[in-house]
C-alpha positions in Angstrom: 5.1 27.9 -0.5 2.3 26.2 1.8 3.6 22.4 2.7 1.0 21.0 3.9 -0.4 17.6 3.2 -3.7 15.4 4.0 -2.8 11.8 4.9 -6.2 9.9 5.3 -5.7 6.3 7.0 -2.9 7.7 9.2 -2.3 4.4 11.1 -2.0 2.2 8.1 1.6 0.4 7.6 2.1 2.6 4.2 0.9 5.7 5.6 2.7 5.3 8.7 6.2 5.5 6.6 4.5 8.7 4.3 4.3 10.4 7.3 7.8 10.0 8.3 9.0 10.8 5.4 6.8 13.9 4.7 7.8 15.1 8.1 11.6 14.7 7.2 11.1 16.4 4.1 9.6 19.5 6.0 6.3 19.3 5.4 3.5 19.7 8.2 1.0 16.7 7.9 -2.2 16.4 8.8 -4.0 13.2 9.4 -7.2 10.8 9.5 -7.5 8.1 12.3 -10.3 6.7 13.2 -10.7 7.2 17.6 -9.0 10.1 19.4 -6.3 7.7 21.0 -4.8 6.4 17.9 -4.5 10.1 16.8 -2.7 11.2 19.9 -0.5 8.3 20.2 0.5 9.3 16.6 1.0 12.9 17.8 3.5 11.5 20.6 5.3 9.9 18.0 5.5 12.3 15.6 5.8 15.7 17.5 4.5 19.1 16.1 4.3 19.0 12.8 1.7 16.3 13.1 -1.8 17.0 13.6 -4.8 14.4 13.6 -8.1 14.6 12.8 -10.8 12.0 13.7 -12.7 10.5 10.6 -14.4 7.2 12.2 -16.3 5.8 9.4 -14.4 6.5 5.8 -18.1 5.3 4.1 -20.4 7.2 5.7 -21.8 10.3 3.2 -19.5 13.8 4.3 -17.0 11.9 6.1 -14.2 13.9 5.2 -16.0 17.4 5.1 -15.6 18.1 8.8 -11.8 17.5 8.5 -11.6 19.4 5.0 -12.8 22.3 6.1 -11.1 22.9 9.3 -7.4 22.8 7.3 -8.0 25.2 4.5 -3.7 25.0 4.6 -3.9 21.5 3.1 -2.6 21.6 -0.7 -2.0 18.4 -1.3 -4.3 15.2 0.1 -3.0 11.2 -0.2 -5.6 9.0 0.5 -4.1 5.8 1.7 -7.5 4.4 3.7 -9.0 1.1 2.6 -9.6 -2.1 4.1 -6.8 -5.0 3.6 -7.9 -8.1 4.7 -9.0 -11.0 3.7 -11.3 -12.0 7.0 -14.2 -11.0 5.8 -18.2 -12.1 5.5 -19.6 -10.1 2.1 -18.4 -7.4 0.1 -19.5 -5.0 2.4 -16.6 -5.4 4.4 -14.2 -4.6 1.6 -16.2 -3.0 -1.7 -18.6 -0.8 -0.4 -16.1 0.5 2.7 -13.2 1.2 -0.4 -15.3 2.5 -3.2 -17.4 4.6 -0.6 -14.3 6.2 1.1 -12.7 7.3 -2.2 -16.0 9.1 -3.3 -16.6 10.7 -0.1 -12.7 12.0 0.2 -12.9 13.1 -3.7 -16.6 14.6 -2.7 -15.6 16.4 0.4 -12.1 17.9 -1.3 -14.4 19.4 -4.3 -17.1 20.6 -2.2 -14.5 22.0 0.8 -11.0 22.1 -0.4 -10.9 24.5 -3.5 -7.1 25.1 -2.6 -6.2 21.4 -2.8 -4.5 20.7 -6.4 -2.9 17.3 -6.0 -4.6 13.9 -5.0 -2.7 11.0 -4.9 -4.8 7.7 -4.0 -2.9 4.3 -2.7 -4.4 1.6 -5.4 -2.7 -1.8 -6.1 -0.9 -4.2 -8.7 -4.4 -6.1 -8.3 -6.3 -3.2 -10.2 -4.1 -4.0 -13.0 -2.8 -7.4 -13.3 -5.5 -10.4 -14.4 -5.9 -13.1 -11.7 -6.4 -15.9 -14.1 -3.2 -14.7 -16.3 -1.1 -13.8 -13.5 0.6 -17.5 -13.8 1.0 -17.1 -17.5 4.7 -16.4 -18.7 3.3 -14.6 -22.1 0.8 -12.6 -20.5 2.3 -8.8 -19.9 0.9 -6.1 -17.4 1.1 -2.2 -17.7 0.0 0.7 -16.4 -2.6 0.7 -18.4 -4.1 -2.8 -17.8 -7.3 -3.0 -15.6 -8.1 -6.5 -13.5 -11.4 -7.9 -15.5 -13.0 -8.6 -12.5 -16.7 -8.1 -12.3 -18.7 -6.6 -9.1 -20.4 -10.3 -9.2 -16.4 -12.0 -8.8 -16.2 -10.4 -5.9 -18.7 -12.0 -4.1 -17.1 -15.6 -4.5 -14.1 -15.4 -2.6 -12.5 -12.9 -0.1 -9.2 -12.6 -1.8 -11.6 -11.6 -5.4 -13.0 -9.3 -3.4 -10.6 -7.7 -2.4 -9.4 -7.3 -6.0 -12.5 -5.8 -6.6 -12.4 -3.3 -3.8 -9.2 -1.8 -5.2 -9.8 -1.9 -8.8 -13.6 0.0 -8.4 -12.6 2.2 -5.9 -9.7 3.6 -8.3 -12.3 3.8 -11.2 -14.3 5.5 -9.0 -11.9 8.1 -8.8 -10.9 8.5 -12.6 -14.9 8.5 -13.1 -15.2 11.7 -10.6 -12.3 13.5 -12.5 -14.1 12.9 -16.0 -17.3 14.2 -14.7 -16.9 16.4 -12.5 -13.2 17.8 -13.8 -12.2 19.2 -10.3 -9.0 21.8 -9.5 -7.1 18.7 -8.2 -5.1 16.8 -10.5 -5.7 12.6 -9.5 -2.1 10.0 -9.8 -2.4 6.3 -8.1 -0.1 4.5 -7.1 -0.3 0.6 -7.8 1.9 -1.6 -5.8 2.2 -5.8 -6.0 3.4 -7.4 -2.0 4.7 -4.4 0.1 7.5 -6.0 1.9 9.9 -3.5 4.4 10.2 -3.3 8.2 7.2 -1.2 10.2 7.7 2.7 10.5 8.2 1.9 14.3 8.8 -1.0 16.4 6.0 -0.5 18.3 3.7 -1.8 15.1 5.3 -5.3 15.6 2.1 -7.8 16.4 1.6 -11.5 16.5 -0.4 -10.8 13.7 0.9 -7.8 10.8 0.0 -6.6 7.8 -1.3 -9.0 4.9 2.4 -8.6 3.0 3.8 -8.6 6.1 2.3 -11.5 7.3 4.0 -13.6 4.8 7.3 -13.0 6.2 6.2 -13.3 9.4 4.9 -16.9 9.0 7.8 -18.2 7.2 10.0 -16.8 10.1 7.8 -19.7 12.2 8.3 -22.1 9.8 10.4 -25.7 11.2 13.0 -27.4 9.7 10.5 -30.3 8.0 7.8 -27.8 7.4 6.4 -27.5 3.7 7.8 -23.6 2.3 4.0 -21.8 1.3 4.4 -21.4 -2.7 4.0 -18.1 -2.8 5.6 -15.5 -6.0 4.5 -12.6 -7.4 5.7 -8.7 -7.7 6.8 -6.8 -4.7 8.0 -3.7 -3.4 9.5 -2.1 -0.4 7.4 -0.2 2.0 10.1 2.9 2.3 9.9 2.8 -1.8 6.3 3.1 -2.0 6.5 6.1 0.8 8.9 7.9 -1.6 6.5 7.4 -4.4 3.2 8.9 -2.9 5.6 12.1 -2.4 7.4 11.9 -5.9 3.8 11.6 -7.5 2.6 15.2 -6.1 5.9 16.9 -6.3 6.3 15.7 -9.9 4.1 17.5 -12.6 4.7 14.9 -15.3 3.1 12.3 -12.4 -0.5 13.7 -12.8 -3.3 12.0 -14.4 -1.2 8.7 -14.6 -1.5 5.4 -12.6 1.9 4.6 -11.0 2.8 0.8 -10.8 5.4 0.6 -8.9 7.5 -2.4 -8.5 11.1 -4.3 -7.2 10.8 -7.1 -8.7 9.5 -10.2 -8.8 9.9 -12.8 -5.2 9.3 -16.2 -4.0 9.1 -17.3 -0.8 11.9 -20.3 -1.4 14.1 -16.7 -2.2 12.8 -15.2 0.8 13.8 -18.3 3.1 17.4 -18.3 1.3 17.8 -14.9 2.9 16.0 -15.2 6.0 19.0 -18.1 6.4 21.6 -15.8 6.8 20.3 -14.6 10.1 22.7 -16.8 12.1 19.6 -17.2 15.0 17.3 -18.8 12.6 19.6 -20.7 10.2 19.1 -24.2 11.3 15.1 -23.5 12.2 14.1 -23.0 8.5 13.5 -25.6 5.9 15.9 -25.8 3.1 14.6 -24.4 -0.2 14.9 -27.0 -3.4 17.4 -26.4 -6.0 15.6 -24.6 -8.6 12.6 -23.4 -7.1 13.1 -19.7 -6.7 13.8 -19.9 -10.9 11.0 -22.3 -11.3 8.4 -19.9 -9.5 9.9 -17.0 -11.3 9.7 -18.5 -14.9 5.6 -19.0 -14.3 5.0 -15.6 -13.7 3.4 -13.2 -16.1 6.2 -10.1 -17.5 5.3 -6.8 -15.9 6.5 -3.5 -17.8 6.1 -0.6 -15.8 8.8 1.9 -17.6 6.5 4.8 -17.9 6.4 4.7 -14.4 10.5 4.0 -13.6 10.6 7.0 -16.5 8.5 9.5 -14.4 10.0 8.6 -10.7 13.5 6.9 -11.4 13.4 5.5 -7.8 16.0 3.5 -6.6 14.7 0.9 -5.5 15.8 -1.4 -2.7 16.4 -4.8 -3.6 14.8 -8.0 -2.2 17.5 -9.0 0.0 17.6 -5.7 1.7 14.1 -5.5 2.5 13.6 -8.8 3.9 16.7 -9.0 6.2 15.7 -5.4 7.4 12.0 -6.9 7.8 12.9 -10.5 9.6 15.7 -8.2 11.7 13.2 -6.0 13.1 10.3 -8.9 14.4 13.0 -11.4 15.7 14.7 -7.8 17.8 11.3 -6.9 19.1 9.9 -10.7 19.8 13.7 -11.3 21.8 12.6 -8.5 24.2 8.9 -9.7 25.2 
């Protein structure tokens, strides 16, 4: 049996831990990065069953077909390249870049990768969930929900566009498979906050990724500082790995949307933990009685038991993830 598997966005803080885990699971990965030293500092890291290949711009028409056609080994591709951010000027940082580089990699696999049977793309919670219900303890999200967010929403506010970006760039994808009903079966996978330490230590920044970055600002928080009200649904990074692989190896996985999902966090929670790192303890503010429960009770009820039917993941808990997170920036930032 050929085990070989397409990751594209090969640098990204999700893909980084696919790859890992592929690799450990004996497959031979091939991936997309965008200059030729990112790709070979990936191929230091991850020896020879890594191979790179370099697609620089994920919007531009037949980005993918170059990269397609030289790996006619590839079975299975995950597409895990969009843009996360929230610095941007228009929607043509975030909508056109994400909706583009779906259609091109879903283009360049039908035109060039006949042999390819399984496509899993990385969407988001934010495809599903409704940003003006999100805060409403009767509303209920499932797999099947779909953000109402309109292409003109987007344009008001960074974080609406990015919203946007994920939920028309995974319609874009269930449009292609209606119309053009390719060999490849389609899953997505829908995470909330991906919490988890980095696939290596050498991906700890001043700056991390958008999730990340929560953690990583409470950790500079002082002892009078205001805790950031922040609470939604999260995951751990190493979970949502697992689940790209689950979601190809798995036939009763195709054609469905994945949301996958811990729990539910706060950051008054997440500074109760981060206070049992004996370093930090007295450098935190202390969270009020009842504010973790408080934040909680305001959120909207998320039911994703088709998806915990179809994986049954064991999932890591909160605590876990955000001691192994915190653990991992204050070891790297003690050696600078």
């Amino acid at each position: 049996m050929n085990k070989t598997v397409f990751v594209s966005g090969a640098t990204g803080f999700i893909a980084l831990h696919i790859i890992k885990q592929l690799i450990e699971r004996e497959y031979d990965v091939v991936g997309s990065v965008r200059t030729d030293e990112k790709g070979q500092d990936l191929s230091r890291r991850f020896g020879p069953k890594f191979e790179y290949e370099i697609v620089e711009d994920i919007a531009a028409e037949g980005a993918f077909d170059e990269a397609i056609k030289k790996h006619p080994e590839v079975t299975t591709f995950l597409h895990t390249a969009s843009p996360f951010t929230f610095d941007i000027k228009d929607e043509n940082d975030l909508l056109v870049p994400a909706i583009n580089g779906t259609k091109n990699a879903l283009d360049s696999i039908i035109k060039f990768g006949p042999q390819i049977n399984r496509v899993v793309i990385t969407s988001s919670y934010v495809a599903i969930f409704d940003g003006r219900r999100e805060f409403k303890p009767d509303a209920v999200f499932t797999e099947e929900s779909w953000n109402p967010i309109t292409y003109e929403d987007a344009k008001k506010h960074p974080q609406l566009a990015y919203w946007a970006s994920k939920k028309f760039a995974e319609l874009s994808a269930w449009d292609i498979i209606k119309e053009k009903k390719p060999n490849f079966s389609l899953t997505t996978i829908n995470p909330p906050f991906v919490f988890g330490p980095q696939a290596f230590d050498s991906e700890i920044r001043d700056t991390l990724n958008t999730s990340s970055e929560i953690i990583n600002q409470i950790l500079g928080l002082q002892p009078e500082s205001k805790i950031p009200k922040i609470f939604s649904s999260w995951i751990d990074v190493r979970d949502v790995a697992k689940a790209h692989i689950l979601a190809f190896e798995k036939d009763s996985a195709k054609g469905k949307r994945l949301l996958v999902r811990s729990g539910q966090f706060s950051s008054f929670k997440i500074v109760e933990y981060l206070k049992e790192i004996p370093q930090i303890k007295d450098a935190l503010p202390e969270p009020g009685i009842g504010d973790h429960e408080k934040a909680i009770r305001s959120l909207a009820t998320v039911d994703n038991s088709k998806t915990n039917s179809i994986l049954k993941l064991d999932y890591i808990n909160l605590h876990d993830s955000i001691i192994d997170s915190a653990q991992q920036i204050l070891s790297v930032r003690s050696k600078l």
